[in-house]
N, C-alpha and C positions, 0 to 999 in steps of 0.2 A: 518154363511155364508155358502151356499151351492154353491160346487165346481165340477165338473167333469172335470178329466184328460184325455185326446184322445191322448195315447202312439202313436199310429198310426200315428198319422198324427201333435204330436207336439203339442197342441193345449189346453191352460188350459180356461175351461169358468167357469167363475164367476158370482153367483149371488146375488150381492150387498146388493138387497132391503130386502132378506131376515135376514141379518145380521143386520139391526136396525140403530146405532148408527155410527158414524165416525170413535171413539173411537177401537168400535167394529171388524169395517172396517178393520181399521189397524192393530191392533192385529193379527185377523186372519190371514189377509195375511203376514204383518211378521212371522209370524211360520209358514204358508206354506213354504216360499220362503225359511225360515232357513232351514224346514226340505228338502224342496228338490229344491236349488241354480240350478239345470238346467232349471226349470221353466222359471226365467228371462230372459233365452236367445228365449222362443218359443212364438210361437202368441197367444194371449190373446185375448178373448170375452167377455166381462161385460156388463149384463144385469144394468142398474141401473135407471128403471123406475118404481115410481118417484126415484128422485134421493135426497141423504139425503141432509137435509138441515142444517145440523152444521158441512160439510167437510169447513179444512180452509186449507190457504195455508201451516200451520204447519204439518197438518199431509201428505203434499205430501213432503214437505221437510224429515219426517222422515222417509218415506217410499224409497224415492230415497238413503238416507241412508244405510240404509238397503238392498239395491240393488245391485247384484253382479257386475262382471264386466261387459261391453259391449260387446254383441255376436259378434259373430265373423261375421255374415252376420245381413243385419236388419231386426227386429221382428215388428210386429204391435200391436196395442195394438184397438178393435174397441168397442166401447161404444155403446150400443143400448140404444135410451134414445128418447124421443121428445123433451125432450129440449131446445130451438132454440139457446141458448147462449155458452152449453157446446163445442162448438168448437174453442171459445176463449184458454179454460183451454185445450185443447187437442196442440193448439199451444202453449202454455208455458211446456206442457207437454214434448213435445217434445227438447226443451233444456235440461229440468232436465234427462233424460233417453237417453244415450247415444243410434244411433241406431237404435232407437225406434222411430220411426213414430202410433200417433194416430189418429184415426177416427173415425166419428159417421156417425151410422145408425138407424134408427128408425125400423127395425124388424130383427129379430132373424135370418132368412131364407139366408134372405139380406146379414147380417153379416156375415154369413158362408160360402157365396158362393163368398165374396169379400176373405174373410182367403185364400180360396182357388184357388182361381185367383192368389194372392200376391205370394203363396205356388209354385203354378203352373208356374210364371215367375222368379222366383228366381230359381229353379230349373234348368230351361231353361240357365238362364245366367250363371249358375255356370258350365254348359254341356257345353255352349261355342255356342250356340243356340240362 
């Protein structure tokens, strides 16, 4: 699974499809998140087009698992995908992950410029703006 971190600005993007498997999926990012627990609290971007097709509801159960605690403000988590169904699993998504609001976008540009909109009014609210 290929990953880049943006210290900068928070921001971990992930790219799923290259990671294969569900299995896979999971692994890796449990030892991401093991190795570095602040991750969970910042906004997430996952590429996952197409998107695999042997995730089951066990491996989000073991992933939320594995989940630290709930950030102290809320993160997003936005899924670039065509899709048309995965906004179902984005709204269950959001019970299992405290805090954590998900979204989908169908392009990459999209996705970043929403991260940073979310970024940019959260910022504001916590200035008292």
């Amino acid at each position: 699974m290929r990953y880049e971190i943006d210290e900068a600005n928070r921001v971990l993007m992930l790219d799923l499809v290259s990671a294969g498997s569900a299995d896979r999926v999971l692994k890796a990012t449990v030892d991401l998140i093991t190795q570095r627990p602040e991750l969970c609290s910042w906004d997430w971007i996952v590429e996952c087009e197409p998107m695999t097709d042997d995730a089951t509801v066990q491996h989000l159960a073991k992933l939320a698992e594995a989940w630290g605690p709930p950030p102290s403000v809320e993160a997003v988590t936005v899924f670039v995908t065509n899709d048309r169904m995965l906004h179902l699993w984005a709204r269950v998504l959001d019970f299992q992950f405290l805090r954590r609001k998900h979204f989908i976008e169908r392009d990459i540009d999209i996705a970043r410029r929403f991260v940073a909109r979310r970024q940019s009014a959260r910022m504001a609210k916590m200035n008292g703006k």
